[in-house]
C-alpha positions in Angstrom: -64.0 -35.9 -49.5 -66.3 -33.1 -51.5 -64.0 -30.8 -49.7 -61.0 -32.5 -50.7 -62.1 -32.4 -54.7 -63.5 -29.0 -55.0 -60.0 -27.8 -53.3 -57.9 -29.7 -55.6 -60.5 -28.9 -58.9 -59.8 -25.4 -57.9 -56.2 -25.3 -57.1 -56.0 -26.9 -61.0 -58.3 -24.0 -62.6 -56.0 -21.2 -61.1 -53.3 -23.0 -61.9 -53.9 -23.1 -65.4 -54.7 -19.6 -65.5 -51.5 -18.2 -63.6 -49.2 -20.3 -66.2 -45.7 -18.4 -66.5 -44.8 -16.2 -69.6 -43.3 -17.7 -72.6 -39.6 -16.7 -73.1 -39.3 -16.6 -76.5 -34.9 -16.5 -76.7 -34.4 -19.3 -78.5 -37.4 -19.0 -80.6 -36.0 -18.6 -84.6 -39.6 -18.1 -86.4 -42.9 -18.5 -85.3 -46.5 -18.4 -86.2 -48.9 -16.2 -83.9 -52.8 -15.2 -83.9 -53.9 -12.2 -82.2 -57.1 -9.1 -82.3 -56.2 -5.9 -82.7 -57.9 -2.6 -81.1 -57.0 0.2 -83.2 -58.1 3.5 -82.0 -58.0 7.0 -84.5 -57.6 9.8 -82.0 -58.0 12.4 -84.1 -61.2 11.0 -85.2 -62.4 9.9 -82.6 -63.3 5.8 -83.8 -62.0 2.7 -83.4 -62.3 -0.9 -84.7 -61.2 -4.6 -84.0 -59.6 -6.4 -86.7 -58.2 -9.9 -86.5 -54.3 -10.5 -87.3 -52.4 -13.5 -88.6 -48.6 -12.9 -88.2 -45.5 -15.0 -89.7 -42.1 -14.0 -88.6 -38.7 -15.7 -89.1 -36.2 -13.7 -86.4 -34.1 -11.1 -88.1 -35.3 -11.9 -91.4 -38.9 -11.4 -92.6 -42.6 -11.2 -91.6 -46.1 -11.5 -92.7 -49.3 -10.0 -91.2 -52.7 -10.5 -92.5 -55.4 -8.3 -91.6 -58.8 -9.5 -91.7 -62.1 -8.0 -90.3 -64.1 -9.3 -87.7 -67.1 -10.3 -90.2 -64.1 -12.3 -91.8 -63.2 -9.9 -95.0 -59.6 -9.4 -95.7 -58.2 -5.8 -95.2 -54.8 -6.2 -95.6 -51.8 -8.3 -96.4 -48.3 -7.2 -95.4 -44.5 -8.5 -96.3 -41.6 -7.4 -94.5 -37.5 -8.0 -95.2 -34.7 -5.7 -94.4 -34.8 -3.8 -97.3 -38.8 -4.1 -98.7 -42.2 -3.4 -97.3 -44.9 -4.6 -99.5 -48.6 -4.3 -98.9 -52.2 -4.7 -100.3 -54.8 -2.8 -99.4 -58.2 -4.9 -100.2 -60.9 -2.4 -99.6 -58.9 0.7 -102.0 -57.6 -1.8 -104.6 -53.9 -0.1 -103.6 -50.7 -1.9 -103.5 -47.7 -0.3 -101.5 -43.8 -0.9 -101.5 -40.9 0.7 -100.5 -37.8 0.7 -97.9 -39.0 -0.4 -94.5 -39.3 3.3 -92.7 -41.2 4.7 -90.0 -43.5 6.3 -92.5 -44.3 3.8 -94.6 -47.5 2.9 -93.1 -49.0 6.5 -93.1 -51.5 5.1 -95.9 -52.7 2.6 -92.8 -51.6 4.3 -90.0 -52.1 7.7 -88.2 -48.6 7.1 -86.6 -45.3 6.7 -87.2 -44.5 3.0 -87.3 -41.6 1.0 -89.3 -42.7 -2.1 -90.4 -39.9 -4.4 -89.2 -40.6 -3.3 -86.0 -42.8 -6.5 -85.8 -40.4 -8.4 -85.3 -39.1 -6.4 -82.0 -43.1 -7.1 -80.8 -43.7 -10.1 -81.6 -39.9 -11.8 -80.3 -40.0 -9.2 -77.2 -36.8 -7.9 -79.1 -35.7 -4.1 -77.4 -36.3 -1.4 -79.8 -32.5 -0.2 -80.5 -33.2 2.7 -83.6 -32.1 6.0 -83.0 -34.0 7.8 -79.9 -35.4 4.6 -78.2 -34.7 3.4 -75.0 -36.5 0.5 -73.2 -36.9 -1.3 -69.6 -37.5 -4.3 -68.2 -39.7 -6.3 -65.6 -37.3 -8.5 -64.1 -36.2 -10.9 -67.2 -39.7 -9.6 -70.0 -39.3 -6.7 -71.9 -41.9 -4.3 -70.3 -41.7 -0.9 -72.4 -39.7 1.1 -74.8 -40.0 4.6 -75.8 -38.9 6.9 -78.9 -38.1 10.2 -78.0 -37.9 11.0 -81.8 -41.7 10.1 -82.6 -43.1 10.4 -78.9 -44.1 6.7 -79.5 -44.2 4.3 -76.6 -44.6 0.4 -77.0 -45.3 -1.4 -73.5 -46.1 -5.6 -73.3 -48.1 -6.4 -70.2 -50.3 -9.1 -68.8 -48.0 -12.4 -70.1 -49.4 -15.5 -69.2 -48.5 -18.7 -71.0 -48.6 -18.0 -74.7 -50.6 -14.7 -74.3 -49.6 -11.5 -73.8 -50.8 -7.5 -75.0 -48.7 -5.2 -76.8 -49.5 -1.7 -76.7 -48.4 1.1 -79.4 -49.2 4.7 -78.2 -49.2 8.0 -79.8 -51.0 11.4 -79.6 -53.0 10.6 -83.3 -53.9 6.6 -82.6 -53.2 3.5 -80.4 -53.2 0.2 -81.7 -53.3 -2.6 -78.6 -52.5 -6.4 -80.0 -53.6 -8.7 -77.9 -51.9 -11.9 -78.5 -53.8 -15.1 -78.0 -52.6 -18.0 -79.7 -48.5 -18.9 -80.4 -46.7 -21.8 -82.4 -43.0 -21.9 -82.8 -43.0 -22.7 -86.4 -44.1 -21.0 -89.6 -47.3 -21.5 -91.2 -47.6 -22.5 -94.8 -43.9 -21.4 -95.4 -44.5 -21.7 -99.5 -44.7 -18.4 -101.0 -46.0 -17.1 -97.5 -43.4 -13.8 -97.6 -44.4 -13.1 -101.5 -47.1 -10.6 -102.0 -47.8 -9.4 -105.3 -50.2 -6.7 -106.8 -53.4 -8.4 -107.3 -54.9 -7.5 -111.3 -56.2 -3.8 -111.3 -54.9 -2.8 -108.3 -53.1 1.2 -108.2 -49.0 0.4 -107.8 -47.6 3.3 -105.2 -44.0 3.8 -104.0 -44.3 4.5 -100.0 -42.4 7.5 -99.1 
């Protein structure tokens, strides 16, 4: 009888924690939590930040950036034609076109903003120079010739999953950890304004 309950206790815990990836087709927006590992090559340092993301598919996005001590960092918008974002700790506020160098102010590499949506919906990356794969039906890695950037998703389970962006200056690894098919707080959520006294710059 022990036997017979520690077997089925057991066959219950790896169950739950061999639960099948999330296809996320028919998702249209969404709402995810994740922690970041960003690593500076070229300086050899690296830090863990906390992210919030918003996304509505083919439309907009939202990240906010907040510190493990639980500071903000940084907020972020994102349409088709705007970037906009707010750098807390340099009192800077950033918009622009949506390019693959508009976050050189954040970021050591070359990364376009509405590329979050590609990451977050497991969307291919289709730009100019990129070409991607697949493991079986998941999205499992694309690469840009252009940039020598590689994106790869790995270790799916459920909800969760880790998204890795590399390049010779920095890495960034997401690991996702929490997903709800619905936007947060949609009121105002994709406005993002330059705070009093902050320094307005135009990204290149």
């Amino acid at each position: 009888m022990k036997h017979t309950l520690f077997m089925a206790i057991f066959i219950l815990l790896v169950s739950g924690c061999t639960s099948a990836p999330k296809k996320l087709d028919n998702v249209k927006e969404g709402h995810w939590k994740a922690k970041a590992l960003i690593k500076d090559l070229e300086q050899s340092r690296s830090y863990i930040v906390n992210l919030n993301l918003n996304a509505v598919r083919d439309d907009r996005a939202r990240m906010d950036v907040v510190s493990t001590l639980g500071t903000g960092v940084a907020s972020l918008v994102v349409d088709p034609q705007e970037v906009r974002y707010v750098l807390f700790d340099q009192k800077k506020f950033y918009a622009g076109a949506p390019t693959a160098d508009a976050m050189r102010p954040i970021l050591a590499i070359p990364f376009n903003p509405r590329w979050l949506h590609n990451i977050l919906f497991d969307e291919e990356l289709t730009d100019k120079g990129w070409s991607c794969t697949r493991d079986g039906e998941f999205l499992s890695e694309c690469k840009d010739s252009v940039n020598n950037l590689k994106v790869s998703w790995s270790a799916r389970q459920g909800e969760k999953k880790t998204v890795l962006i590399e390049h010779a200056k920095a890495s960034v690894q997401i690991n996702v950890q929490a997903f709800q098919p619905k936007v947060e707080d949609r009121k105002n959520l994709f406005v993002l304004e330059a705070p009093n006294g902050y320094q307005k710059l135009r990204v290149r």
